[in-house]
N, C-alpha and C positions, 0 to 999 in steps of 0.2 A: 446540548451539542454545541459544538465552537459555532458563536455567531460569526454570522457574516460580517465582515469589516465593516458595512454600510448601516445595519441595520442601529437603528437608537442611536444617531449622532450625540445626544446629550450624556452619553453611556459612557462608563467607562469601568476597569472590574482589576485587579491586582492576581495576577501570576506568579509562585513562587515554584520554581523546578525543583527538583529532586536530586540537589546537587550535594558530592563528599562533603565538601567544604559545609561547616554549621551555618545554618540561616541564622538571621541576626532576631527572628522571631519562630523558635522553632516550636512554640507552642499554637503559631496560627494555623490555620486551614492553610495550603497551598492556593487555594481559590476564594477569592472574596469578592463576591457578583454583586453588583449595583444590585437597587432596588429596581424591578421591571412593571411596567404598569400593566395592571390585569383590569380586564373589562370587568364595567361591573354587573354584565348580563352575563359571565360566566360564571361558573362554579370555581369554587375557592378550594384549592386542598392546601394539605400541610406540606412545610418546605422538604424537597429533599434532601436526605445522605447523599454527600459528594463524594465523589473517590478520587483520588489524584490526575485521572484520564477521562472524566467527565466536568465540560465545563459549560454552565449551562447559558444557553444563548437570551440572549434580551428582547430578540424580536417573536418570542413563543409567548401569546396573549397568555396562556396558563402553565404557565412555569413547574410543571410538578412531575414529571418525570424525565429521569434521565437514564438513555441507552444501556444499558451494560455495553462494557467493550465490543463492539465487532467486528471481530479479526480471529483468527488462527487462535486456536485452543488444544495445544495438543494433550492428547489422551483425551481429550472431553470429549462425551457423545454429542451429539445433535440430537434436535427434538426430532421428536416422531410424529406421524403422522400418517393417516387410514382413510380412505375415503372414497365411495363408488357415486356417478357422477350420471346427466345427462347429457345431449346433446345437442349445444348452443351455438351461434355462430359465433369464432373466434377470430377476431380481425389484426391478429398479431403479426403482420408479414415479418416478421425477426425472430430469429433464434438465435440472441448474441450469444457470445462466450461467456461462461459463467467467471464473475470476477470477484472475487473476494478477497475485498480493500477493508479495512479500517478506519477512522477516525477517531478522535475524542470527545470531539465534541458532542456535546447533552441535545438527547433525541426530544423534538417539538412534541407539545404536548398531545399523546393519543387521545383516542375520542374516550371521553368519560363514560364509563357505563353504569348505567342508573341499575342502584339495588333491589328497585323495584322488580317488578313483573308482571305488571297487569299485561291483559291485551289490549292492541291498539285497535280498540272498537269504540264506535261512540255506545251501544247498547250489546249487554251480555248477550254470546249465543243462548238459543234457546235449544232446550234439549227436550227429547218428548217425556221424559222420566220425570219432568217440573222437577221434583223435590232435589235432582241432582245439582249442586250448585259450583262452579269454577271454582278452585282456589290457588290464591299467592301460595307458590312454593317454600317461602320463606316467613316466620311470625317479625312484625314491627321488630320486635327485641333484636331477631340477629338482623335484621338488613341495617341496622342502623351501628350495628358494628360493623358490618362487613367495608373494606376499604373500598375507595371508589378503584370501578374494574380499570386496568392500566393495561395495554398492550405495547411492547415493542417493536411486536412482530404486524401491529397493522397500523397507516400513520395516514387519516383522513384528511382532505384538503381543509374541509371546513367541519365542525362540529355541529352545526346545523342544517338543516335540506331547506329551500324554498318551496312553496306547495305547488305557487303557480309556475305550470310547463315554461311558459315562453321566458319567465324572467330565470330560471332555473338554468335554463337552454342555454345559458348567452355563451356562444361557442370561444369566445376573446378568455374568458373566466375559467370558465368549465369547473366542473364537479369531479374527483376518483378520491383513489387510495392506493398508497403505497405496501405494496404486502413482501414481505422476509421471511417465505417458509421455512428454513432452515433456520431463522435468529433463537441465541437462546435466551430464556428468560431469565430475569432474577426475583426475587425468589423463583422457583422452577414450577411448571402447573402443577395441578395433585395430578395423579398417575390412577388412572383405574383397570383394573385385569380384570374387562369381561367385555364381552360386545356391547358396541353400544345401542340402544333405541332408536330407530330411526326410522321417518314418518313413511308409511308405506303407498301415500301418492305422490309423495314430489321426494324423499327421498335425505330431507336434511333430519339434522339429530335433535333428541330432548335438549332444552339447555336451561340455562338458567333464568329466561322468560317467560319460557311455557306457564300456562293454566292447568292444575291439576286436579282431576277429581278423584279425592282421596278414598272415596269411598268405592269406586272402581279401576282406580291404578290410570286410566286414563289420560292423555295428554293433548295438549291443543298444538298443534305446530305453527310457531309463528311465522313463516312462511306462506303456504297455503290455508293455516287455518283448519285442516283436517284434523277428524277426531281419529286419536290412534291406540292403542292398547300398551300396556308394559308387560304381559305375562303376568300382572300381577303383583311384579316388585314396587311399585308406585304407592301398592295399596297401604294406608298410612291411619294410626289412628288420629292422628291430628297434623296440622300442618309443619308443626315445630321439626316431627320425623322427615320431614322430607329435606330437611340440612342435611342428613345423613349421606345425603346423594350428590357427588362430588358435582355433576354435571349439573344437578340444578343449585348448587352455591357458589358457584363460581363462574365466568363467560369464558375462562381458560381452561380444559383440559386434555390431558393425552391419553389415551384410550391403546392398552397394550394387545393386539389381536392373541386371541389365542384360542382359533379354529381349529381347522384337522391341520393346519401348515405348522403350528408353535405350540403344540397342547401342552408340552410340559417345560414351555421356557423359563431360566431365572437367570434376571439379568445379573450378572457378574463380573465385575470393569475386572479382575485380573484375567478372566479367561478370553479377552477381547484377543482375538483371529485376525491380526493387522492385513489389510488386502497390499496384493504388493507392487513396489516400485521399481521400476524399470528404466534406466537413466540410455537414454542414445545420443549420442556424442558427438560431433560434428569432427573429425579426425581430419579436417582441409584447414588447418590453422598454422600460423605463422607463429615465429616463436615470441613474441609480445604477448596477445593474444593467451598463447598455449599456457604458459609461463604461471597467467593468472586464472585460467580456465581450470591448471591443477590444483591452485591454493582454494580456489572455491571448492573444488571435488573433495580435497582432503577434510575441510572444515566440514562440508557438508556427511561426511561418512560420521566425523565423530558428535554433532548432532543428530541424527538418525538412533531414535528407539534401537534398545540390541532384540527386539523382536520381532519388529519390523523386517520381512524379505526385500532384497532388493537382487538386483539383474543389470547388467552393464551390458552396453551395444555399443561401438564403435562403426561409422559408417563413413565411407569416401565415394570408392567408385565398388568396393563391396560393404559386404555386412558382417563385422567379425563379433560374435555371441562370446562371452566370456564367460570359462569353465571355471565354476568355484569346486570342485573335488581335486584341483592341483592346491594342493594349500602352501607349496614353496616357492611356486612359478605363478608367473601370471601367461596363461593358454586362452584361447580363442578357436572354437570353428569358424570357418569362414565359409561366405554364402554369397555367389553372385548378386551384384545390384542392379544389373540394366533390364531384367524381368521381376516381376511378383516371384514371389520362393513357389517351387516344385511342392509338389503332395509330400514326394521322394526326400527333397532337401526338409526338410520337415518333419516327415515322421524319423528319419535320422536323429533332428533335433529332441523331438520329444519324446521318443521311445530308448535313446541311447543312453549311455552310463553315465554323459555329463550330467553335472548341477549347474543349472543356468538360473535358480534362484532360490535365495540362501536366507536364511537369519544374521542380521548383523554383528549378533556377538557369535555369528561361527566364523565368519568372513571378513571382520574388518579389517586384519592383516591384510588379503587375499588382495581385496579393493583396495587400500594404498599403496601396493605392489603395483595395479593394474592400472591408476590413475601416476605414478611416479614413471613407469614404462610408458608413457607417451609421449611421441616424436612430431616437433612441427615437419610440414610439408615441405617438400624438398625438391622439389620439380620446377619450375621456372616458369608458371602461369599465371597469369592475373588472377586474385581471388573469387572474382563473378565468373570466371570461365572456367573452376575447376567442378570436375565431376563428383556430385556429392547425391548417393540417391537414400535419400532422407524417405519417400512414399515407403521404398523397397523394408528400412530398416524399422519403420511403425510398424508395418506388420509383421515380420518377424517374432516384434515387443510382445504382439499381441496373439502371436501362435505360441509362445511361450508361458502368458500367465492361462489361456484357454488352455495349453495341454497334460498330459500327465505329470508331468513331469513337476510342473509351475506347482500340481497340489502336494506331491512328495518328497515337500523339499527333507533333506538328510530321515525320511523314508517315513515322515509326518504326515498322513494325509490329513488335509484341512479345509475347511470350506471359507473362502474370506470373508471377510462382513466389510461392508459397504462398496464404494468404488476402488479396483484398481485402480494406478495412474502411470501412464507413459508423460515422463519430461525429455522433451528435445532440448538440447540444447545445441541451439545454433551458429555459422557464424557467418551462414552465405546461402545463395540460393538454392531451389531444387533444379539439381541442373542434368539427370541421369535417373534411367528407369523411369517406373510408372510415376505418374502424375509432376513429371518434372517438365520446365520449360527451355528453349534453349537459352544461350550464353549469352546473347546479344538481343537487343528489341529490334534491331535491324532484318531480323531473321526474313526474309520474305514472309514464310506462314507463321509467324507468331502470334497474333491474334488466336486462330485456330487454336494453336498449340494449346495455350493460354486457358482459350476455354472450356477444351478439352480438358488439360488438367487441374479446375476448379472443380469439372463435376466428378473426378477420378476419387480427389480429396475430401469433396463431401461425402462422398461415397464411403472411404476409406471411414472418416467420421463416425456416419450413421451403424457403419460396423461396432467401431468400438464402443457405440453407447449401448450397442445391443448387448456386447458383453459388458455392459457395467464396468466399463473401460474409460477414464478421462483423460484425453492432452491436451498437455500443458506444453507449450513453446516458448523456449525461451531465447533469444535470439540478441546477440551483441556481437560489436564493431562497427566497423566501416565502412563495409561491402552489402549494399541493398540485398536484401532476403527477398524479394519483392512479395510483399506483404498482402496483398490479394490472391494470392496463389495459397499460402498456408493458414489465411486465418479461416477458408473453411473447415479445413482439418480441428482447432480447436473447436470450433463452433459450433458445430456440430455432433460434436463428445460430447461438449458441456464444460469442455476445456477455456484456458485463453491463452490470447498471446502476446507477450509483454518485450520492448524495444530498451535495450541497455546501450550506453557509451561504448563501454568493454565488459569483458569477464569477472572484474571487478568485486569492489566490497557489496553494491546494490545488486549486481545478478548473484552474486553467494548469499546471499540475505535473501533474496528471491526464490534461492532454489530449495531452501531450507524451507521456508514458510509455504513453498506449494507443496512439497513431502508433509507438512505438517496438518495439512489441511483436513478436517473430516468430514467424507463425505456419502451419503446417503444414497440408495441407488434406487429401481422401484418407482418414481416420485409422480403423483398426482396431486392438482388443486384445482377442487371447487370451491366455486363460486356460488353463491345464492342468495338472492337479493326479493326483497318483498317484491307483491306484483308492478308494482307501481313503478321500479329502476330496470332502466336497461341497460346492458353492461355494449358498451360501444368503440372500447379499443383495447388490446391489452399487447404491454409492451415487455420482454424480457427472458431471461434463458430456457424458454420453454416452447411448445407445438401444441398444436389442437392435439385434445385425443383422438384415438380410433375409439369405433363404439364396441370394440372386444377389448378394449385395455380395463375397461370401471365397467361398475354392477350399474343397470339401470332400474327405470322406475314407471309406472305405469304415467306419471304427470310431471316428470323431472325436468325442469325446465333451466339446470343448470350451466355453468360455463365446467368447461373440465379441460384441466390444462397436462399436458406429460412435462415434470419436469426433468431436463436434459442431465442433471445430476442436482442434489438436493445440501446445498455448502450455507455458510453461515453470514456469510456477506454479499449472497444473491437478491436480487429485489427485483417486484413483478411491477411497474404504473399499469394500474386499471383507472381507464374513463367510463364516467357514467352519465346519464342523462335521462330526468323524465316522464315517464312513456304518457304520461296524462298528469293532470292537476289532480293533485293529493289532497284524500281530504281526511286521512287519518290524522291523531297526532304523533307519529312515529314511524319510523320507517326501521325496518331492519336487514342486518346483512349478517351471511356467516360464511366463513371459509372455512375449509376442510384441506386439510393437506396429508397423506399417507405415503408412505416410505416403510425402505429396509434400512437399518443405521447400523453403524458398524459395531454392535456386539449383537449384530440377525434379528434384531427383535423387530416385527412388525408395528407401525407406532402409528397412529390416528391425532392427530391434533386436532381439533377441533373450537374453535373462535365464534363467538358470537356477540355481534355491536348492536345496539338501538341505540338508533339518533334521533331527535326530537325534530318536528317538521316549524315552519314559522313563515306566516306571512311576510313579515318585516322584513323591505331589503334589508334596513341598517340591521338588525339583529343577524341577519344572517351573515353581511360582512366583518360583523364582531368579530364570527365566532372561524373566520377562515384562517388558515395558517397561513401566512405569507411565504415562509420558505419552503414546506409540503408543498402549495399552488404552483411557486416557482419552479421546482423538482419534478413536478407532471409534466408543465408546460414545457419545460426543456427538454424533456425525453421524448412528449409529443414531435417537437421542433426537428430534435436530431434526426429524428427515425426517418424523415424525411432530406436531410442534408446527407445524401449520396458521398456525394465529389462536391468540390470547390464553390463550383456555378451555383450547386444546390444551396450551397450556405450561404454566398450571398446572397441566394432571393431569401431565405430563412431571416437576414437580416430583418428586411424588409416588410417580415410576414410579422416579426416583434415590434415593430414599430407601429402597422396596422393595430397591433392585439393589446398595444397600451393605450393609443388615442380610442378605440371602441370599448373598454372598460370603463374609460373616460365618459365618455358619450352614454354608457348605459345605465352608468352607477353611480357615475359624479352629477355635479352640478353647472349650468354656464354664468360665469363670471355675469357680471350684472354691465349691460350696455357695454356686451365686447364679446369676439368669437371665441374668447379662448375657455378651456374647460377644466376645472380643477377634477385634481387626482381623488378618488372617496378616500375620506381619511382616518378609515378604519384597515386599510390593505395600504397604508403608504410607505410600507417597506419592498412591496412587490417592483413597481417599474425601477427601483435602485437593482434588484436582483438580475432582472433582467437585461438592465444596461450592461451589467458585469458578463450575461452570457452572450449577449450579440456581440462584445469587441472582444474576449477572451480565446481562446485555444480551443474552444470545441466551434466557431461559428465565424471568429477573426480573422486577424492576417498573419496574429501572431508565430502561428507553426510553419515553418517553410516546406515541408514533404508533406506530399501526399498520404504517405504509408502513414507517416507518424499521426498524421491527423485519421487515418483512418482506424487505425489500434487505439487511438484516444475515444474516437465514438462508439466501438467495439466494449471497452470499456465501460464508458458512461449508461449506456444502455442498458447495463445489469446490473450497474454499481448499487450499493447498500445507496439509503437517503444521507448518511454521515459522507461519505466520499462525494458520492452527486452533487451534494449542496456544496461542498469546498470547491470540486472542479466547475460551478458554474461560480462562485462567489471567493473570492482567496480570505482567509483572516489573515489580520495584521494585531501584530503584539510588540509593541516597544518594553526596549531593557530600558529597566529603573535601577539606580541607584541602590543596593544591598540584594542584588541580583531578583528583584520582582518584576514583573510583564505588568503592564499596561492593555487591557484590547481596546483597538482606535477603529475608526474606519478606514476601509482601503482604499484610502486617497496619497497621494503624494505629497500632501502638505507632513507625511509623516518623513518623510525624508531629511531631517534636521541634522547637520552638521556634527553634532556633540551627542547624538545619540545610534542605537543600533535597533535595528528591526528585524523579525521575523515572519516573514509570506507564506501560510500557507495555501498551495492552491491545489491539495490533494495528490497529484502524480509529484510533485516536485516539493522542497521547504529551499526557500530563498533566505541566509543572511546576510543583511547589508550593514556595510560599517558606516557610518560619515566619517568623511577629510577628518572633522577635529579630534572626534574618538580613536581614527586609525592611527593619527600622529602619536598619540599619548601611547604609546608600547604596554605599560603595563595596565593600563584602565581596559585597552582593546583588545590585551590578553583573556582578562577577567569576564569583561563583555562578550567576548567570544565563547567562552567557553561555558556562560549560561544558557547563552541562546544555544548553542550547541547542545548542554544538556536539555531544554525544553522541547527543542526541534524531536531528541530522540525518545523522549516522551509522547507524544505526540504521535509516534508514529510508530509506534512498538511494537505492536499488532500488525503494521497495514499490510495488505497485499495488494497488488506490489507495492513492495516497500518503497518510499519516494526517494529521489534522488535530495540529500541534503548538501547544497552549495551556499561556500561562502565568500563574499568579494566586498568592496569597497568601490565605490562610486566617489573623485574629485570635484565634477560636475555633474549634476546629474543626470544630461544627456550626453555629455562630452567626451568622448574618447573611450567609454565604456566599452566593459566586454560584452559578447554577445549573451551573457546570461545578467548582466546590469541591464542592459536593454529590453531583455525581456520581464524581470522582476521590475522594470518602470512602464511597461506597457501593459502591467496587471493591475497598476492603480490609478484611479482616477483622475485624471489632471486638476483635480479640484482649485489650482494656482491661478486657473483662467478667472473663474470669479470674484464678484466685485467682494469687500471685505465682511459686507456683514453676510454675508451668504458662505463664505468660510468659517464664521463664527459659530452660523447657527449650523453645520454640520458637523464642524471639527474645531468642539468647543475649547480644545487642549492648547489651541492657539492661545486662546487668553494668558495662558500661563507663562508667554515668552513677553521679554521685554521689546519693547522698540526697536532697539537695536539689531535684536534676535527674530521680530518680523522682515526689516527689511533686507537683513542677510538673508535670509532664506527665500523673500519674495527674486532676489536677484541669481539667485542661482539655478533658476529656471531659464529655460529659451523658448521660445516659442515655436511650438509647432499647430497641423492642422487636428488631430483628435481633439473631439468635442468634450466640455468636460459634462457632468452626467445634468443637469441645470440648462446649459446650451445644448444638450439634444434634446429633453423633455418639452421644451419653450419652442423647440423646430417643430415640435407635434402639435403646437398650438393647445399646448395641454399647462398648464400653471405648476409649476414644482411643490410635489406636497410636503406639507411642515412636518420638520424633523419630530417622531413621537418621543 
């Protein structure tokens, strides 16, 4: 995954983009990664296949897997996933908006899973039959082919457990995992059509650790350790047959249900039943605004699958529903806004001769007919005070794809597979009908109002997820949407809600990629963890179950989560902790995730990790992911950064959580207070410096709203988006259009060269004065970073805004997105020389001349640079790895 700018100052790795123009080595790899130092307590695999959008990071101790893309796939299924659950306590107070972002960068390395399979006993159970004896599911021969197990769909902070509780505990550090129901694999699991095994006192499935006694089909669950039955199928004459069984040679598979719901399903990607889209319109627009609102609507029709149904709403102060059976005109009914719609205006709608939704290759005349007939606003009222009832026109959205009508379109009746999705696209507040507030925050009862229509919206919400319904908002200009009023409307779908400049090239790139999204409806995950872990937080687009949602179990003592819809760039942070001092040598976990996906098929995924346990701090710090760690830590942090005040005590709370890592794990300097950082995790408090001064926790973002749709975001982001929004990469153009990745410090800011910042919502490039003068160098410049930037983010959702500018000084006169692409990198200018060198060894390469130009074109302000605030914690700055 793209390293963080910070991460291995001695690092550095060459970029080549994917640009018309011939590279001048068109026979290299695009990516050619430094060497990365691997512990030598961990396992060693073979290097990876790169692909042009995978690049792998420096600070991952075990380098050997990288993410497949995660982003938008259209036509691609999502995994599946089956699974009936117990009931645990769930301490998720959040059910963000499901957001699905992409990145490139090369996912840290998952937890290795060992091809073994004993169980973690110190002495074999005993069975009263004596003669019956446990066996490895698997002969020497194939475990020592089989690859080491890889998931991308689960990303552990550490690959080791500590045995003892309290050093285990240290609440500064903490223990989880990152879990992406929805990610897809690459290679893809093996697929099995039958039910699967599964233990019948706690409830988890066979897998590829169990103990098996061949000679009565028998299994050991390693969970509880109960002895369980197979029917039979188990029974084996030797152990070699038991390869045969997907579930026990592999810790990955999907298990296709096929009960009395799906007895005779075959999955068939041309027969895929597109669920449908329903676009509602914000018709209170200006013609600026409008202008560009159309050019995105048109582009977006002729992206749109021609099988895909879609449905157009236009909403002001009514609800006008548009009639696809006029195929020369563009018609609408039209439907009061200042009440919820009548039984009456309703069964009108869904019982009557119009087509309110279509197949795109019936309709796409129809629709650029309907989007080219659109008039800006014409009345003479501030754009926060026009009446726009947005509550009124979702539901409508959503009495349309629930009713007759929605399933016969041109006299097809169809059952959709996966989620419908209502997109809003907005351009001002809800200000008319239900769940709207008024025009002014002046109002006397505003508050009220306010609160009132937060719970009308979740409300509204919980509706659509009941029908397998997700909104999506999308919302540009000028004029405050006021952003606490409609993000529980997404959030509560399973939706989200995303802030544009204008209507724009980013919001039509936006609108496209949320139509394109696939997504899973249905969605549960369990959780189940040997006796020994307790699962103590979980953060992300999902709700405790009810205990009638999942199958239970006479000893299930699992976590069971509902997720709010099941997308490919969703992520769960689970903390754990514990519950006693362990004195096996293994501990293990399994997730279960079960969904409908969109060609109906009922799907089981099912995961299962052993991690090795170890006395050793230092072994166990080897084996921790630094930017996993940082990804927990930060989700932990936000979940709690409400509003403003909240963040900066959050500040504060990171500052605590580095000096007591310090204290617990480091060492104290010898005759002196100060404590060095352990320098097996010395890429963590760099991480963390980036989140306490950055845009999810800073001062950086001046709104409220915006900062609240940014933690909205963060909160469910994939680990590839989380890790950029808490850390930006920085890539210098090279000379025959190749990247440099450097750390994101400001010493990269050099006159004669150009950068690009990624920091996940946004891509910053900057020119220097000398590059910008030079016309045709800063043409060329331009236009590589320009093509990497679109590399880069090809996939993402939302797609970031990509901005380009030129900085004379680098604090000086700047515009206001110069000043924020320099408030994202480190001041590193403040420190003394050799402490620049040993972070940002690229200096070396500049002559004298070319240091002290660039030391003078700084000015001095008060941000600390990441050295001056580690030294304020009385903490020692740890040596660059």
């Amino acid at each position: 995954m793209a390293t963080p700018p910070q991460a291995s100052p001695g690092y550095s790795k060459t970029i080549t983009p994917q640009m018309d123009s011939p590279s001048p080595n068109p026979d290299r790899s695009p990516i050619v990664p430094a060497p990365s130092t691997i512990s030598p307590a961990a396992p060693r695999f073979p290097p990876p296949n790169l692909r042009k959008d995978q690049i792998p990071s420096p600070s991952i101790k075990n380098p050997t897997m990288l993410s497949p893309a995660n982003g938008v796939k259209t036509g691609s299924p999502i995994p599946h996933l089956s699974t009936p659950p117990g009931p645990p306590v769930f301490t998720s107070p959040v059910r963000p908006a499901a957001v699905p972002f992409r990145t490139s960068p090369a996912t840290p390395q998952p937890v290795a899973f060992s091809s073994g399979s004993s169980l973690p006993t110190s002495s074999p159970p005993h069975f009263s039959n004596g003669s019956v004896e446990l066996q490895q599911q698997l002969p020497s021969a194939i475990e020592e082919s089989l690859p080491d197990g890889e998931s991308p769909c689960v990303l552990f902070s550490a690959q080791k457990v500590l045995k003892q509780k309290k050093q285990a505990n240290v609440p500064s550090l903490g223990f989880g995992v990152l879990v992406s129901p929805g990610r897809e694999t690459s290679p893809g699991p093996q697929v099995i059509q039958r039910d699967p095994h599964r233990c019948h006192n706690c409830g988890a499935y066979s897998n590829f650790y169990c103990n098996i006694l061949i000679g009565s089909g028998q299994w050991q669950c390693v969970i509880c350790r109960n002895l369980n039955g197979s029917e039979g199928e188990y029974i084996t004459s030797s152990k070699e047959d038991l390869c045969n069984f997907p579930e026990l040679s592999s810790p990955l598979v999907d298990f296709i249900q096929t009960g009395n719901k799906r007895p005779s399903f075959v999955p068939v990607t041309d027969s895929r039943t597109s669920a449908p889209i329903v676009l509602v319109i914000d018709e209170c627009l200006d013609e600026p605004h409008l202008q560009h609102l159309q050019s995105s609507l048109h582009a977006f029709v002729e992206s749109v699958l021609p099988t895909t149904r879609i449905g157009i709403i236009l909403y002001g102060r009514t609800v006008s529903v548009y009639d696809f059976s006029e195929e020369s005109i563009a018609s609408a009914d039209v439907i009061p806004g200042g009440t919820s719609p009548t039984q009456e205006n309703l069964k009108a709608l869904i019982y009557g001769t119009g087509i309110y939704l279509s197949p795109m290759h019936a309709s796409k005349e129809v629709a650029h007919q309907i989007f080219s007939s659109l008039r800006p606003y014409k009345l003479n009222v501030p754009e926060a005070s026009r009446d726009r009832c947005l509550g009124t026109a979702v539901e409508v959205a959503l009495a349309i794809i629930q009713g007759p009508s929605a399933d016969m379109s041109r006299g097809v009746v169809k059952r959709p597979g996966g989620n419908s999705r209502i997109i809003v696209c907005s351009g001002g507040p809800n200000t008319y009908g239900p769940g709207s507030v008024p025009h002014s925050y002046t109002h006397p009862n505003y508050p009220h109002k306010e609160k009132t229509a937060l719970k009308w919206m979740e409300g509204l919400g919980r509706e659509a997820h009941q029908h397998n319904t997700v909104v999506d908002i999308l919302c540009a200009g000028t004029c405050p949407v006021r952003v606490p009023v409609l993000q529980p409307l997404a959030k509560a779908s399973g939706g989200v809600l995303v802030l544009h400049d204008d209507f724009g090239e980013a919001f039509g790139v936006n609108l496209q990629r949320a139509s394109a999204r696939a997504a899973g409806s249905h969605g549960l995950l369990e959780i189940r963890c040997s006796d020994d872990i307790l699962v103590t937080h979980v953060v992300g687009p999902g709700e405790e179950a009810h205990i009638d949602t999942h199958e239970t179990f006479k000893n299930d003592i699992s976590l069971c989560i509902q997720l709010l819809s099941v997308e490919e760039t969703q992520c769960f942070s689970i903390s754990m902790e514990n519950k006693h001092d362990i004195k096996s040598d293994y501990v293990y976990f399994q997730l279960a995730i079960q969904y409908s996906n969109v060609y109906q098929a009922d799907i089981a995924r099912v995961i299962t990790i052993r991690l090795p346990t170890v006395d050793s701090v230092s072994a166990y710090l080897q084996s921790v992911q630094d930017e996993v760690a940082a990804v927990l830590i930060a989700k932990r942090t936000l979940l709690r950064a409400n509003n403003y005040s909240d963040a900066i005590d959050m500040r504060t709370t990171i500052d605590e959580r580095v000096k007591d890592i310090a204290l617990k794990f480091g060492s104290q300097v010898p005759k002196s207070k100060l404590y060095r950082f352990p320098k097996e995790i010395s890429l963590l408090p760099e991480l963390l410096f980036h989140l306490r001064r950055g845009p999810l926790l800073g001062s950086i973002v001046g709104h409220e709203d915006e900062r609240s749709v940014l933690r909205n975001l963060f909160l469910n982001a994939s680990f590839d988006l989380s890790l950029r929004m808490v850390a930006p990469r920085c890539l210098m153009h090279r000379e025959g259009g190749t990247f440099e990745e450097l750390p994101a410090y400001d010493l990269a800011m050099q006159s004669d060269t150009a950068v690009v910042l990624d920091h996940g919502t946004d891509v910053f490039i900057w020119l220097g004065a000398e590059l910008a003068a030079d016309e045709g160098r800063s043409a060329a410049a331009l236009a590589a970073c320009r093509t990497l930037a679109e590399e880069l983010t090809e996939l993402r959702f939302p797609a970031p805004r990509i901005l380009a500018f030129k900085v004379l000084f680098h604090l000086n006169g700047g515009s206001s997105q110069a000043r924020y692409f320099v408030s994202r990198l480190i001041p590193a200018h403040k420190d003394p020389p050799y402490e620049q060198e040993a972070r940002f060894p690229q200096l070396r390469t500049l002559t004298t001349e070319q240091r002290t130009k660039l030391k003078s074109s700084f000015i001095h302000f008060d941000d600390p640079s990441f050295c001056e605030w580690i030294r304020s914690l009385k903490v020692v700055p740890p040596e660059p790895s």
